[in-house]
C-alpha distance (Angstrom), angle and dihedral (degrees) to the residues before:
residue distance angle dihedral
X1 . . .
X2 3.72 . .
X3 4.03 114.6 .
X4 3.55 100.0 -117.9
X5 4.12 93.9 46.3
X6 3.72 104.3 122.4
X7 3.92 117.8 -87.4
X8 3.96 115.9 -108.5
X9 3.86 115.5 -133.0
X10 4.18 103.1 -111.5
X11 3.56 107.9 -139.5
X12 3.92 137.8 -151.8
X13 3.61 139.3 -143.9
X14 4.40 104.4 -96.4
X15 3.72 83.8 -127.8
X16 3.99 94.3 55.7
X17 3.78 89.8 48.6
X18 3.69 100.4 52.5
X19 4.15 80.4 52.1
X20 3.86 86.9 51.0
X21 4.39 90.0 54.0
X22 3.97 91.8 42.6
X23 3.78 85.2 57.2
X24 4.05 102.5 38.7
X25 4.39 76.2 45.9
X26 3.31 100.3 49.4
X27 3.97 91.0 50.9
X28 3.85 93.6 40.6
X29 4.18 86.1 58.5
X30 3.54 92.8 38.3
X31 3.39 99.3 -116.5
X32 3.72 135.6 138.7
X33 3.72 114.4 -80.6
X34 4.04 91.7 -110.1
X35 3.24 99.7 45.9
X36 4.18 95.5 97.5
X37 3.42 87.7 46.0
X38 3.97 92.2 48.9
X39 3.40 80.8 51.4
X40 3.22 108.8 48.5
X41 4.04 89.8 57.7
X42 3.78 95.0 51.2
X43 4.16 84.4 49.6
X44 4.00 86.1 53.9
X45 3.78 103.2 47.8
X46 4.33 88.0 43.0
X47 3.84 90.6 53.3
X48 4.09 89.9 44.0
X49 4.36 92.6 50.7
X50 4.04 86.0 42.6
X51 3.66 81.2 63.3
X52 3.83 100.2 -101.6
X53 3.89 120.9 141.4
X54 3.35 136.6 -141.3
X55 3.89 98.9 -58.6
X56 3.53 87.4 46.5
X57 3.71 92.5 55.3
X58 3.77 94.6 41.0
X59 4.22 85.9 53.5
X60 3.45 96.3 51.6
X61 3.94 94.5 45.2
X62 3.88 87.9 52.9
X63 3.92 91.5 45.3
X64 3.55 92.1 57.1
X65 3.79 94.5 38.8
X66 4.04 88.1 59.8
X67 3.52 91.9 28.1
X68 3.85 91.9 111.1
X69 4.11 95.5 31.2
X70 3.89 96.0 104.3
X71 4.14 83.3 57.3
X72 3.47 89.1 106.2
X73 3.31 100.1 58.7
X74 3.56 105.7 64.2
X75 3.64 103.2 29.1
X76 3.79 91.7 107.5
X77 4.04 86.2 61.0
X78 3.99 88.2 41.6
X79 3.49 92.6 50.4
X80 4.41 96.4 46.5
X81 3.85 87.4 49.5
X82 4.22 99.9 37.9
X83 3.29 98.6 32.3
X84 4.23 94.2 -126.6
X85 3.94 116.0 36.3
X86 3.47 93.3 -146.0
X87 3.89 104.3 47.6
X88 3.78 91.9 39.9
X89 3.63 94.1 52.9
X90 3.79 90.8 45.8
X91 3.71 97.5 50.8
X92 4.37 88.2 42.6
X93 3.72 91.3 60.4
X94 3.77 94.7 36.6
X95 4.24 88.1 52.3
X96 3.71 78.5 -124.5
X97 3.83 94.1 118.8
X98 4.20 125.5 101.0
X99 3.88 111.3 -107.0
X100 3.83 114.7 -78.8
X101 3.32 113.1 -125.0
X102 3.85 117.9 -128.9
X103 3.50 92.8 -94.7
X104 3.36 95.9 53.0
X105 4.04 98.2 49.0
X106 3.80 90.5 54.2
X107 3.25 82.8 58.9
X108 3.56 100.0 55.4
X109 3.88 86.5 60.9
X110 4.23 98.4 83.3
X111 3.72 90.3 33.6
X112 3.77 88.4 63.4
X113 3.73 95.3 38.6
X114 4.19 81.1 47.2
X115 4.10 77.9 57.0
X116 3.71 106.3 48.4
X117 3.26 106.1 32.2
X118 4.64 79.2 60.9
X119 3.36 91.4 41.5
X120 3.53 91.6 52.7
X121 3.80 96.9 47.1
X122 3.61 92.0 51.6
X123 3.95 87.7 52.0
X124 3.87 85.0 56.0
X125 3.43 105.2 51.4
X126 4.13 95.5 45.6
X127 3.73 85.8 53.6
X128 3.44 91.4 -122.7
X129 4.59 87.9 155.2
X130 3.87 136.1 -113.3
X131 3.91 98.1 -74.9
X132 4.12 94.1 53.1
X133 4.13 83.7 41.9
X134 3.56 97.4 56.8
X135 3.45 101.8 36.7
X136 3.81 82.9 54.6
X137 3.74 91.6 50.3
X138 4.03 94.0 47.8
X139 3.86 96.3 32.3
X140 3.79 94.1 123.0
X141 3.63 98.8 54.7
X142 3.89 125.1 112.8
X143 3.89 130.3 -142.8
X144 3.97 96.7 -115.6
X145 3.84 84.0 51.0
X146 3.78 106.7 -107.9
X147 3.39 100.0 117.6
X148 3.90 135.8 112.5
X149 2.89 139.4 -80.6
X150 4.05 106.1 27.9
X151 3.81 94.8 -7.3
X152 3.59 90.7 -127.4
X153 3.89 101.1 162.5
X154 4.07 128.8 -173.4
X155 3.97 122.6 23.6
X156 4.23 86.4 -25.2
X157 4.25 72.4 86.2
X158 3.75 115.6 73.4
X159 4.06 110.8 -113.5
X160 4.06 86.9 -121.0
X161 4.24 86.5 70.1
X162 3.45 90.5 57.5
X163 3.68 100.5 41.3
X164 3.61 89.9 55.1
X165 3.89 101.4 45.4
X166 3.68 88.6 53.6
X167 3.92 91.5 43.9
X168 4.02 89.0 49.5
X169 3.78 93.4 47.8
X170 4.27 92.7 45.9
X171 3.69 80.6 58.2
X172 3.62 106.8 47.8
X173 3.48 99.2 33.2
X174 3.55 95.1 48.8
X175 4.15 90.5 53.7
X176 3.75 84.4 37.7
X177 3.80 104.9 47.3
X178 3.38 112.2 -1.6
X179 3.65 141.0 -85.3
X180 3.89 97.8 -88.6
X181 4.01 91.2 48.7
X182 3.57 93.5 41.3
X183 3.55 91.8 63.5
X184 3.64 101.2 39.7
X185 4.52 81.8 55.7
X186 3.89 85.3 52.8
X187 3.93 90.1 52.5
X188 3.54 96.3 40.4
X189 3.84 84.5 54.7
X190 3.95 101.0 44.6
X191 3.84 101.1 107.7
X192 3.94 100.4 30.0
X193 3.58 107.5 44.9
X194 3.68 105.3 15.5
X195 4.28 127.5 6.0
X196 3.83 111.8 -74.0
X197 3.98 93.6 -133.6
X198 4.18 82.5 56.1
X199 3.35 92.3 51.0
X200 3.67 96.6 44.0
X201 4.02 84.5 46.2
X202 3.94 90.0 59.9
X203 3.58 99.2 41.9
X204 3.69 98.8 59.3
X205 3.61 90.4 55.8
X206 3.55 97.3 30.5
X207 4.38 96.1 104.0
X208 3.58 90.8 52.8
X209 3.85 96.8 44.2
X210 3.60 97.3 45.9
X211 3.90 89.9 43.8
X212 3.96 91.1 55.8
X213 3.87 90.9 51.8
X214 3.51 82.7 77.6
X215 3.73 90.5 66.4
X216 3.59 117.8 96.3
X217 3.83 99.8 -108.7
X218 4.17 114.5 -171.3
X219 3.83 112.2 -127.8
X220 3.59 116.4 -96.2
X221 3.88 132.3 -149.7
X222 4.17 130.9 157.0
X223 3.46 112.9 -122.0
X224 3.35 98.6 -104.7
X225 3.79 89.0 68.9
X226 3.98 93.7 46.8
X227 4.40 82.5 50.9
X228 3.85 99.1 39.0
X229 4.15 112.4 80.8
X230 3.82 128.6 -167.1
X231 4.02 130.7 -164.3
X232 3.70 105.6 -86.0
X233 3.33 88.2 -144.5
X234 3.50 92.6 77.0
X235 4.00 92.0 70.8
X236 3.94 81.5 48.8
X237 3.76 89.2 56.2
X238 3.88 94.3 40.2
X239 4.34 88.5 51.6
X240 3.34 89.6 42.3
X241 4.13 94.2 54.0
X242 3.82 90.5 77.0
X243 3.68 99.9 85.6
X244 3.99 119.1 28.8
X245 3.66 86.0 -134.3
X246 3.46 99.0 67.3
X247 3.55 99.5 60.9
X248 3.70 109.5 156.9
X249 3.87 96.3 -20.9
X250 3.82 96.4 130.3
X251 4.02 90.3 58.3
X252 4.02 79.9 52.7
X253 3.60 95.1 49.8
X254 3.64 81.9 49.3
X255 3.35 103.7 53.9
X256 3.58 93.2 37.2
X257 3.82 98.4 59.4
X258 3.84 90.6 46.1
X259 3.93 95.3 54.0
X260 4.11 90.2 48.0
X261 3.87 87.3 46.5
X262 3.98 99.2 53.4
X263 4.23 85.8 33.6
X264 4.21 78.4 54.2
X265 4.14 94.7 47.2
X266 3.39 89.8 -108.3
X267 3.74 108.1 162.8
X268 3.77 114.1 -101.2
X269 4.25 90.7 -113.1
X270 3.54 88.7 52.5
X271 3.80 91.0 46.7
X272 3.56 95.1 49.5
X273 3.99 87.6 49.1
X274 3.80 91.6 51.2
X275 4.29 81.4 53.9
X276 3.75 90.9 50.5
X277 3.52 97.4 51.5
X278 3.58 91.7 33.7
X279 4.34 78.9 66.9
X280 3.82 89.1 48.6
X281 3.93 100.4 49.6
X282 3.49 105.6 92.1
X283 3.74 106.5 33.7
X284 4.08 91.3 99.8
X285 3.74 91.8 69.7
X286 3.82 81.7 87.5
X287 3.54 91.1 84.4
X288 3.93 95.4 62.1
X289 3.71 127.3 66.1
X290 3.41 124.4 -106.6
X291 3.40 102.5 -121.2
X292 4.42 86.8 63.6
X293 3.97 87.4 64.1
X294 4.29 96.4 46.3
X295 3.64 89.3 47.8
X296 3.85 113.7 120.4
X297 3.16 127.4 -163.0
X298 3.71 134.0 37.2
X299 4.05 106.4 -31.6
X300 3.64 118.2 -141.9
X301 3.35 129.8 -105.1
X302 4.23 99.9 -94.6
X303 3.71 88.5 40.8
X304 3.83 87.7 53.2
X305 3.77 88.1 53.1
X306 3.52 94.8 45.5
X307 3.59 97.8 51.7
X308 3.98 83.0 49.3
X309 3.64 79.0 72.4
X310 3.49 101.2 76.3
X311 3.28 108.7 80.1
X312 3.99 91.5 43.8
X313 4.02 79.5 69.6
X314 4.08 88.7 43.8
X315 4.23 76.1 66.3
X316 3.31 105.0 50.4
X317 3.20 101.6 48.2
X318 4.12 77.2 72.5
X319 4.01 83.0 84.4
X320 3.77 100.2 49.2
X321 3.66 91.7 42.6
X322 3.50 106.9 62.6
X323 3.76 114.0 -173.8
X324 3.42 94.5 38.3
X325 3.82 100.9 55.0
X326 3.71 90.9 122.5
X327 4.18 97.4 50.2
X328 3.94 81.6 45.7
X329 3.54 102.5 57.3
X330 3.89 91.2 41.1
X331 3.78 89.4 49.2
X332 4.14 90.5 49.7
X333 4.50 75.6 71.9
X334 3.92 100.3 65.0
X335 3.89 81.1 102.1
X336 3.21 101.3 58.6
X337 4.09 135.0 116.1
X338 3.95 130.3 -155.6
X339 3.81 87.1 -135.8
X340 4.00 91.0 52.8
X341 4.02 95.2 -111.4
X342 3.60 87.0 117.0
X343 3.97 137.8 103.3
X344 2.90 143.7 -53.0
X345 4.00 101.0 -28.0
X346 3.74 97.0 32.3
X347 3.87 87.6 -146.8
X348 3.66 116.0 161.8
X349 3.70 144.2 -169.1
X350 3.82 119.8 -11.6
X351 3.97 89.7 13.9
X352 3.76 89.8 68.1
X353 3.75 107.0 89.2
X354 4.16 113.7 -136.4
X355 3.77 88.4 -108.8
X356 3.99 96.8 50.1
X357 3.69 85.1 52.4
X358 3.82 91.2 60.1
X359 3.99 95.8 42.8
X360 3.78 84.8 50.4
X361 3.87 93.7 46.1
X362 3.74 97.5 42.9
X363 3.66 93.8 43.3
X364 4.42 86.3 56.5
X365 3.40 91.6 42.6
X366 4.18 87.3 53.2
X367 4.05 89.0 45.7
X368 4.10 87.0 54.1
X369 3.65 101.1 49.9
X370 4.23 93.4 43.7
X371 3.64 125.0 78.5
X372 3.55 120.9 -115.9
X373 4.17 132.8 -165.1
X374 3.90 87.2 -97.9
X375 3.68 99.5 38.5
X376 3.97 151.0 21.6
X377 3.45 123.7 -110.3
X378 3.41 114.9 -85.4
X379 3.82 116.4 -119.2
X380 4.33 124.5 -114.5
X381 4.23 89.2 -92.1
X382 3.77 99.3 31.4
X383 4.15 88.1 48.9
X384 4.26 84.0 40.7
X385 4.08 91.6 54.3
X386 3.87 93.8 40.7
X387 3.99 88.6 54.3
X388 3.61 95.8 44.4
X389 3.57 99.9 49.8
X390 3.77 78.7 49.2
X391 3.62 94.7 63.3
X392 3.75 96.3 37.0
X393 3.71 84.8 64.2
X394 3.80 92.8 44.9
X395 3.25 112.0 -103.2
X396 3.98 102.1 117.0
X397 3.49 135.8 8.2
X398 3.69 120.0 -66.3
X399 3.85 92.5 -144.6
X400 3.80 99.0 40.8
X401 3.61 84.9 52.9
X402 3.53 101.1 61.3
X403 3.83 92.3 41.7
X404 4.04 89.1 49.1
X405 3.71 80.7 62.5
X406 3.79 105.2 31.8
X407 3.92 77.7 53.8
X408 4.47 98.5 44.1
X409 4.14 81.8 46.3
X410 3.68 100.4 51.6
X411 4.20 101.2 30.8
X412 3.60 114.3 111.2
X413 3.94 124.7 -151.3
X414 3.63 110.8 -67.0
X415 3.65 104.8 -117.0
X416 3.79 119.6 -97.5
X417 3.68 121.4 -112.6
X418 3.53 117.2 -120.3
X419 3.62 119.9 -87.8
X420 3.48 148.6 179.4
X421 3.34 97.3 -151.4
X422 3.78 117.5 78.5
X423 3.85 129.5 -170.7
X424 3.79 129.0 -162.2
X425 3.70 113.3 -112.2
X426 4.01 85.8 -105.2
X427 3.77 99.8 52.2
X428 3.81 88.6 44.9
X429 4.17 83.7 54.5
X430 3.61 90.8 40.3
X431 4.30 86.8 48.8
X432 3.37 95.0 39.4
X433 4.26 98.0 56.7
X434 4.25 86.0 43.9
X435 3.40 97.0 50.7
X436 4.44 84.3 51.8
X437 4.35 78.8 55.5
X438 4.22 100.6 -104.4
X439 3.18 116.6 152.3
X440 3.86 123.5 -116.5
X441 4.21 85.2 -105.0
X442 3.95 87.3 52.3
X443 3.37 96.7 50.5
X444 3.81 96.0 46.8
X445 3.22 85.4 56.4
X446 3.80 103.3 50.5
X447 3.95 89.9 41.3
X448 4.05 93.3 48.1
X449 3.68 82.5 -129.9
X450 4.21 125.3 120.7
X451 3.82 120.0 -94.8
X452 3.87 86.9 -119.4
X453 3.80 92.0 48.4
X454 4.22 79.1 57.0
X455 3.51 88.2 54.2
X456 3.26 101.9 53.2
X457 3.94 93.7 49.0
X458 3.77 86.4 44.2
X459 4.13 84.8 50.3
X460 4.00 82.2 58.4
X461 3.62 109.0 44.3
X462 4.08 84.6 48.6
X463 3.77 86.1 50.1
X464 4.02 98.0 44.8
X465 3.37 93.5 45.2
X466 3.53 107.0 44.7
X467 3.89 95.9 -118.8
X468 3.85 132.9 131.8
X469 3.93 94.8 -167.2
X470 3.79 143.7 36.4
X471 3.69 98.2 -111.3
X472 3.85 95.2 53.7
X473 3.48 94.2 44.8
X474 3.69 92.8 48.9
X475 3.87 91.5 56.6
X476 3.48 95.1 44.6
X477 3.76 87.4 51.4
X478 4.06 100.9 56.1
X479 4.08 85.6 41.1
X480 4.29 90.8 53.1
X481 4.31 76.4 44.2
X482 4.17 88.0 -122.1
X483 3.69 87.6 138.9
């Protein structure tokens, strides 16, 4: 196949992506990377005793599975109000967190309408059905109504929100504070945030159910999940949601390490696996806050190691992703350096395969040519002179350099899928500068256009595409291929 022939859209078993958001959710909340799953079976055996049947079950398994998937979306707002995304979160959910002040609570409110709305989208477009959808959409609200996001309140909330809050919290505060006090918090609750029958329901059970979690319990999924595939790109797009920045990079990395593979003679299998993983490589940057990756400046030295990190969680998500254990692992390399200076392995030379040299180029060649909060992007020769002098002092390839940018220079735009949503040239401008986190001032500016005039093109996208809030309609955006 000819290295400018338009890149297909791997896809991935439903069932393997709603693995690959428990794991990117479980790191966002900083949580261990079972804990959805723990979840998710405590969920299923509360809606079964409330007298719920097997769809019932299956619902509230896959509501607590994707509980956490719109995490991404508002961890830039998480992180500006907590102070670390990650941590915050944690200590929220664990009622380990100081008292918000009022302030800060209102606040809250459009981060977790940020997060539903997401989570609900995602729910959509795997086909995961109407009763996993809308619990995902309303999974924030509270029986005596003073929830988030439409403070609904009562049975105006689907029995599937409650089942899961009360599953999430069993687990948590039962890791967190014990068994005994973890059930007298659930009590204490039943009749504000979830009903007090419910809550009654689960704590009667609750020693035996939390004991059997304990028991290995093989994965389950129907066979329509194991038949039905979605875009792998869209867990790209989802991972790539926590900073503003990042906006479609991992479909660049992608594409990048794909066009230097075939320009390399790389074998079109190996080419599409370098694509695959290229999707994959940045979805362990979950597990760090925000605040790490805006830094500028020279980090310290524990920040350094932390950020080290991320690709460690790039490789485990090999075991909650199981058909794509291979792309996993190879995408856990993007960090690596010829010289061993790289992350997290710090293997060098020989020990770096051909094709974790070309993830690893294409994904610094991608870093040059983006912007980030301390600096512009570079431009096509700047980036080019930056990576070579790179390599000359041995920290890539020499070869896989120059076809990294033989391959950047010569790639033509990857054809847009077909949609039947269509944007102006403006509002795709206007869309395209939000979803990289400017402000509606910032973009007036860089468009020579007036902030209302961005409002009003804003105002449109939102209403074309169905969205209430930037980070929804930037996802929905890179999966109808408008940007």
């Amino acid at each position: 196949m000819p290295a400018d022939s338009p890149v297909a859209t791997p896809d991935v078993a439903v069932s393997d992506a709603v693995r690959a958001f428990a794991f990117i959710g479980d790191l966002s909340m900083g949580r261990p990377t079972d804990h959805s799953h723990r979840t998710a079976r405590l969920a299923g055996w509360l809606a079964l005793a409330s007298g719920g049947q097997a769809a019932e079950q299956q619902a509230a398994e896959a509501v607590a599975l994707l509980r956490w998937s719109g995490c991404t979306a508002n961890a830039a707002g998480f992180d500006q109000l907590l102070g670390d995304d990650v941590a915050g979160r944690e200590q929220m959910f664990a009622q380990t967190l100081r008292p918000l002040s009022l302030q800060e609570q209102r606040a809250v409110a459009p981060l977790a309408e940020i997060h539903c709305e997401v989570s609900g989208d995602i729910a959509r477009q795997l086909g995961m059905g109407a009763a996993v959808e809308a619990g995902l959409r309303q999974v924030f609200e509270r029986w005596d109504g003073g929830g988030q996001p439409g403070q609904l309140g009562g049975e105006a909330v689907p029995a599937v929100v409650y089942q899961v809050a009360i599953a999430s919290e069993l687990e948590i505060l039962s890791q967190v504070h014990g068994q005994a006090e973890a059930l007298a918090r659930v009590r204490a609750a039943g009749g504000s945030r979830y009903p007090a029958a419910l809550a009654t329901l689960a704590c009667s059970a609750a020693a035996d159910w939390l004991a059997a979690l304990d028991e290995p319990s093989p994965a389950r999924e129907t066979v329509d999940e194991a038949d039905r595939r979605v875009p792998l790109a869209l867990v790209a797009d989802v991972a790539d949601l926590k900073l503003p920045w990042l906006a479609g990079q991992s479909r660049q990395v992608a594409e990048a390490a794909q066009a230097t593979a075939r320009l390399l003679g790389l074998d079109e299998d190996a080419a599409a696996q370098l694509h695959r993983a290229g999707l994959l490589h940045g979805i362990g940057r979950a597990a760090l806050p925000n605040h790490l990756w805006n830094k500028a400046g020279r980090l310290l030295a524990g920040e350094r190691e932390r950020l080290r990190l991320m690709p460690y969680w790039t490789f485990r998500a090999a075991g909650a992703i199981q058909r794509l254990k291979t792309e996993a692992e190879l995408a856990s390399h993007a960090w690596e350096k010829l010289d061993g200076s790289g992350a997290f392995r710090s293997l060098s030379g020989a020990a770096l395969s051909q094709a974790q040299r070309v993830l690893a180029t294409a994904a610094a060649l991608v870093a040059l040519r983006s912007p980030r909060p301390w600096r512009l992007a570079h431009d096509a020769d700047a980036a080019a002179q930056l990576l070579r002098g790179e390599a000359t002092r041995g920290m890539f390839d020499p070869a896989v350099v120059e076809a990294a940018i033989a391959a950047a220079a010569g790639a033509r735009p990857r054809a847009p899928a077909r949609a039947a949503v269509t944007l102006s040239g403006r509002e795709a401008d206007v869309l395209r500068r939000i979803s990289l986190g400017e402000s509606n001032k910032e973009v007036a500016r860089a468009l020579s256009i007036s902030p209302s005039t961005v409002r009003t093109h804003i105002e449109s996208v939102f209403r074309k595409l169905e969205c209430s809030t930037r980070a929804a309609a930037t996802l929905k955006a890179f999966t109808l291929g408008l940007l």
